[in-house]
C-alpha positions in Angstrom: 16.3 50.7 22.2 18.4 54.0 23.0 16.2 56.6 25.3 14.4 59.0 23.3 14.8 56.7 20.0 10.3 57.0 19.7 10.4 60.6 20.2 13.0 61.6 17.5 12.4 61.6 13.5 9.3 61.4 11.7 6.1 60.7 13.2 5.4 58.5 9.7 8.9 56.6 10.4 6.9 53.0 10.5 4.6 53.4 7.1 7.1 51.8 4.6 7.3 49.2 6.8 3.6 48.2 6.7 1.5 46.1 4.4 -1.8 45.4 3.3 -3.6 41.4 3.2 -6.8 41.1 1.5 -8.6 37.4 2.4 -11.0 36.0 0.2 -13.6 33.5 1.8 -15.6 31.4 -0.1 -19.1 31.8 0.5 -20.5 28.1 0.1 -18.4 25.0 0.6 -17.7 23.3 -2.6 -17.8 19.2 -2.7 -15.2 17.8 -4.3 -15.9 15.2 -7.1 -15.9 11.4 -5.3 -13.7 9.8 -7.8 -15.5 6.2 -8.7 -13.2 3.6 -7.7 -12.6 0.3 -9.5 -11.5 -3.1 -8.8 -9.5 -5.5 -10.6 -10.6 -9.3 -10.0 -8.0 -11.2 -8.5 -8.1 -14.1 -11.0 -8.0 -11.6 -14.4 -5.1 -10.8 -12.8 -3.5 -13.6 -12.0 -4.2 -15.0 -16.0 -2.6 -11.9 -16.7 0.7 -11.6 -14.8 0.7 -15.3 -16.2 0.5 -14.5 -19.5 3.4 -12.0 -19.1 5.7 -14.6 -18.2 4.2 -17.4 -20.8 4.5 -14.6 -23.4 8.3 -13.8 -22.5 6.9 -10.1 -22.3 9.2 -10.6 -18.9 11.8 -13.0 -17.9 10.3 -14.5 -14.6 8.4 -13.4 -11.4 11.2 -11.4 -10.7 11.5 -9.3 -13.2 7.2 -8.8 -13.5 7.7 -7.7 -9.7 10.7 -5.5 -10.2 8.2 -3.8 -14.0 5.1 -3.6 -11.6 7.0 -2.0 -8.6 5.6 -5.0 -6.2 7.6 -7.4 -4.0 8.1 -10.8 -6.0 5.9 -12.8 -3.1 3.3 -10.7 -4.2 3.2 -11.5 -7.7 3.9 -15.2 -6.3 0.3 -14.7 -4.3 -1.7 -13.6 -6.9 -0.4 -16.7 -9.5 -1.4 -19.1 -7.4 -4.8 -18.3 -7.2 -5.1 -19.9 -10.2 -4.1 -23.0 -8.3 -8.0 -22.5 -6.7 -11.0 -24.7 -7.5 -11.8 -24.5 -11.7 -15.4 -24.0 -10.2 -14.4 -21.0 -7.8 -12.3 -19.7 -10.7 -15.4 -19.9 -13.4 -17.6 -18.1 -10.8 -14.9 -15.4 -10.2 -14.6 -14.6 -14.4 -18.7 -14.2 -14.5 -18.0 -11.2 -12.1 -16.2 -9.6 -15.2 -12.9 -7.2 -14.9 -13.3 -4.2 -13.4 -15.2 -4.6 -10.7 -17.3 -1.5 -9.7 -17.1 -2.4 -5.5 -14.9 -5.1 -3.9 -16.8 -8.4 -4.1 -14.1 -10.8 -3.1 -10.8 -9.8 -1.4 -7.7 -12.0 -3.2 -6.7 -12.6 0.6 -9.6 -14.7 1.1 -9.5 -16.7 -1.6 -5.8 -17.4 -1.2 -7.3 -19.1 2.2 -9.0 -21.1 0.3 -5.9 -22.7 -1.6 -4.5 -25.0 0.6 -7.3 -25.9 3.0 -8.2 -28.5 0.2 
C-alpha cells in the first residue's frame, strides 16, 4: 500500500464494498421421517430371477445380471438356493415376500447348501 493511501479520499471509500448476511436458526430440531425398510426373502427371489430365464423375459444369467446391474455370480448365488432342502424352502415362503425386518440372511442359507 502507497504511504498516505488511508488518509486520502473519502472517509466512506469502503461502504460499496460491504454486505449484509441475515442467518436464520431453526428454533427446534426437526426429526426426519425413518423411512420403513423392507426385505425381499431370498427364495421369492430366487423363483423369480428363475422364472426370468424359464420365461425367456432374458437370455441367461448373464444377461439378468447385466438388466439388474449385479455381478452374474450374484445372480448364480441366489438360484441356487433353490438347490436347499424342499422343507427349508416351504418354511422360508410361510415368511411371505416383503419381509418387514431381516429374518434370515441369503448368506446363511447358502451355508447350508452344500454341507448336505
Amino acid at each position: 500500500m502507497p504511504k498516505g493511501w488511508l488518509l486520502s479520499g473519502s472517509p466512506d471509500w469502503n461502504i460499496d464494498r460491504t454486505f449484509v448476511s441475515i442467518f436464520y436458526f431453526l428454533q427446534k430440531s426437526t426429526k426426519a421421517n425413518k423411512i420403513k425398510r423392507t426385505y425381499r426373502n431370498p427364495i421369492f427371489l430366487a423363483k423369480e430371477y428363475k422364472e426370468m430365464i424359464d420365461d425367456n423375459k432374458v437370455k441367461n444369467q448373464a444377461d439378468l445380471a447385466h438388466k439388474l446391474g449385479i455381478s452374474r455370480a450374484r445372480v448364480t448365488q441366489i438360484i441356487n438356493l433353490l438347490k436347499l432342502d424342499k422343507s427349508i424352502i416351504d418354511k422360508l415362503e410361510q415368511i411371505g415376500d416383503p419381509m418387514d425386518k431381516k429374518v434370515i440372511s441369503e448368506r446363511k442359507l447358502r451355508k447350508n447348501i452344500y454341507q448336505n
